[in-house]
N, C-alpha and C positions, 0 to 999 in steps of 0.2 A: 244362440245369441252370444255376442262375442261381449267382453267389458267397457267400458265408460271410455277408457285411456284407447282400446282399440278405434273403438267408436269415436274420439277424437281425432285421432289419426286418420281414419279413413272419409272423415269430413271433410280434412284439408285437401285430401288427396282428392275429394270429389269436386272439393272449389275451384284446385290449381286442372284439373282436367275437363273439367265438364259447366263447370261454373257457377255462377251465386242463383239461378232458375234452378237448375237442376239438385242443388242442394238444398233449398225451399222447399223441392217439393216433397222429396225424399224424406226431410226434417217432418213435412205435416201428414206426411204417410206413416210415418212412426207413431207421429202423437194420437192420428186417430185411431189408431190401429189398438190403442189400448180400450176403447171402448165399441167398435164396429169395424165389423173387416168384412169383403166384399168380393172373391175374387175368381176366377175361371181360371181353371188349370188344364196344363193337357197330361194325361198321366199315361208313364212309360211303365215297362216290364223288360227286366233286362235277364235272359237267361245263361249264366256265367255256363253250362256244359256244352254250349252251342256256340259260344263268342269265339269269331272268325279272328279278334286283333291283337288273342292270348300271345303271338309268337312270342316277344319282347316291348317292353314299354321303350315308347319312342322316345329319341334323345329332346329334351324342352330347350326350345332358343336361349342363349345366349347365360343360362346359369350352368352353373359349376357346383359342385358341392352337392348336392340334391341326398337328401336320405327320405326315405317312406319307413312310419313307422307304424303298428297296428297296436291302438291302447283298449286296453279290457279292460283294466285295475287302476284303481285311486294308487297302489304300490307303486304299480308302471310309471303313473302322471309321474308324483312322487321324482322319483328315479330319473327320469327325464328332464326336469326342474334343475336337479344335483349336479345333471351333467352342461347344463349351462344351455338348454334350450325351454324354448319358451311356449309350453302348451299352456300350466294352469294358469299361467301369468296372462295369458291371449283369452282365453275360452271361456265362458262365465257359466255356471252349473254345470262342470264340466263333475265335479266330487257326485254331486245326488246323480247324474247320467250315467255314470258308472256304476258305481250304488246299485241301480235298478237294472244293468245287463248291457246298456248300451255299450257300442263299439267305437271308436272314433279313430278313424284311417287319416294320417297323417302324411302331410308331405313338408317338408324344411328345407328351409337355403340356408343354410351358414346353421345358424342359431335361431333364426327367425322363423315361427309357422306361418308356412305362402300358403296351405291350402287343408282346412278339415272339411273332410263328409262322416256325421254318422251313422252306421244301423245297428237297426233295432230288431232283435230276433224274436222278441215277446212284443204283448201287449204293452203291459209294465214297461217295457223299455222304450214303446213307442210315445204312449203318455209323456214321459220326459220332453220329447223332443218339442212336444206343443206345434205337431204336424195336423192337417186337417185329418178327418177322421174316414180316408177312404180304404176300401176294402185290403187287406191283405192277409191271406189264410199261414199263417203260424204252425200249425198243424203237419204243414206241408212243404215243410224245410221252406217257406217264402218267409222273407226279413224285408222290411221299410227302409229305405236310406234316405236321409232327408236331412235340413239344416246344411248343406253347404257352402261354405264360405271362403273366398281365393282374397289374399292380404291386395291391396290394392295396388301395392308397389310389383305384383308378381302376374298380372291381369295381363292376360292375350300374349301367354306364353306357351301357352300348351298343355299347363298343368291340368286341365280335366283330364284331357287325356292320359296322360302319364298316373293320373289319379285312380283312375277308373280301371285301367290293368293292373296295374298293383290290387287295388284292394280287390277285382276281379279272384287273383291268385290266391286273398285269403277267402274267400267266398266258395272256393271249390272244396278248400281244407277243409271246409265244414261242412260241407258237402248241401250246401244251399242249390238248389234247382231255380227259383226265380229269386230276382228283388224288385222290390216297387217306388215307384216314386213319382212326385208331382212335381211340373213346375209350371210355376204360370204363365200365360199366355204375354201378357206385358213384358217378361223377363228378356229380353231378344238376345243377350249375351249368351243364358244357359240355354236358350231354344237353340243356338247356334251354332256350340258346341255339343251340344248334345247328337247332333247330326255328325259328327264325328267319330261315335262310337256305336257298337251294335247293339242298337234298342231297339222296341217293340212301340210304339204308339198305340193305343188299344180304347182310349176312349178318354171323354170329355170330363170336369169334377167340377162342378158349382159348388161353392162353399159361401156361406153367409154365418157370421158370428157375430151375437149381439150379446156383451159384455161375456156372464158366463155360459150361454146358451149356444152351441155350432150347431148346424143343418149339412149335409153333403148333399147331394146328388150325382150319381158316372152315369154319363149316356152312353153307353158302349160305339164306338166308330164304324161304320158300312166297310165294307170289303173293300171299297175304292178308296175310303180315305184314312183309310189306316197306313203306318207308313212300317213295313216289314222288312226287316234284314233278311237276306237270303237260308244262313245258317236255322234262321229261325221261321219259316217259312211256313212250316208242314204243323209249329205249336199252336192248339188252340186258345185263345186269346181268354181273359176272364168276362164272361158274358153275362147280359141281364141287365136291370136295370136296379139300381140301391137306393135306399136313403136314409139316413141315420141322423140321428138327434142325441148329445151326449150333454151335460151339465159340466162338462172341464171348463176348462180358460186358459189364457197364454196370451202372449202378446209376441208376435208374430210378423216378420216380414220376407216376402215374396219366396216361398221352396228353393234351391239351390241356385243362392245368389253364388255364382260363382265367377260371373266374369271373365270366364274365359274366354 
């Protein structure tokens, strides 16, 4: 979740593009979203030792300047801040997501952050992130990546892509085998880009949360309507059927709004 000052910024940005409906609606998606959330996701597994478009991260239209950075540590933010870029000033609990283990892979123009995604290598870190509660085994070098956010001035630029091999490269370092992640089926920016990079489609997540009560359910995908990168072809998928019921809470909007 990004801060108040962002969140006004990117209202305007959604006025002067998309206009005064679409920022309506957005606006009462947020509000109800603090007390019932409703949504169908389609959830990916992306194998960083298998990914075909490791060669080099693609050049992104028309910026200059571009740094990616990987923050671990409240130190790092810290340091980052010093040097005149703008992560804790943009990112709202970005201190306790750290605190708890989360990672947040960074992308910047100038000074400005065009693009966070975080993961989560534990539970504890996942919690943070106030992501639905679908499967992902920890145990087994698998992390959640989730909460992505592209600055709206930097939107249908490339930056998923560009995002996603970089932090790909730190995902090997640590020698993670899968990562997971949701995003919902309304999202049609991040379904869209997400098709541009080597993911796994693996099955379906109903999610229903009523104040501080969440429900999941993953319907695993049939053979035909799964959608498989070549690289990843011969991995088997995470199967069965789930359902989990937790007492967390969060307020929460749509898994990697990213915009691309």
């Amino acid at each position: 979740m990004v801060k108040p000052n962002v969140l006004l910024r990117t209202g305007k940005e959604i006025l002067r593009t998309e206009g005064p409906v679409s920022l309506a609606r957005r606006a009462c998606d947020l509000a109800s979203a603090s007390f019932f959330e409703r949504q169908t996701y389609d959830l990916y597994a992306h194998y960083p030792p298998n990914d075909r478009t490791l060669s080099e991260a693609r050049p992104v239209s028309g910026l200059a300047h571009l740094r990616h950075e990987i923050v671990t540590t409240n130190q790092q933010a810290d340091d980052l801040e010093v040097e005149g870029l703008e992560f804790r000033s943009s990112v709202n609990n970005a201190r306790k997501r750290l605190d708890r283990g989360a990672v947040a892979s960074c992308v910047f123009a100038g000074s400005e952050l065009a693009n966070v995604v975080w993961v989560a290598p534990t539970q504890r870190a996942k919690d943070s992130l106030n992501e639905p509660p679908f499967k992902v085994d920890f145990s087994k070098n698998e992390v959640w990546v989730g909460d992505g956010w592209t600055n709206p001035k930097y939107r249908r630029r490339g930056l998923r892509v560009y995002g996603h091999l970089k932090g790909t490269q730190f995902l090997l370092s640590r020698g993670i085998t899968v990562s997971r992640y949701a995003i919902a089926k309304r999202n049609t920016a991040s379904q869209m880009s997400t098709r541009k990079v080597d993911v796994h489609r693996y099955a379906e997540g109903r999610y229903v949360r009523l104040l501080r009560w969440k429900f999941c359910r993953e319907i695993p995908l049939s053979e035909g309507q799964q959608e498989l990168p070549v690289s990843s072809a011969a991995l088997t998928p995470c199967g069965g059927e789930s359902r989990c019921a937790t007492g967390d809470t969060g307020v929460r909007l749509a898994s990697h709004d990213t915009g691309d």
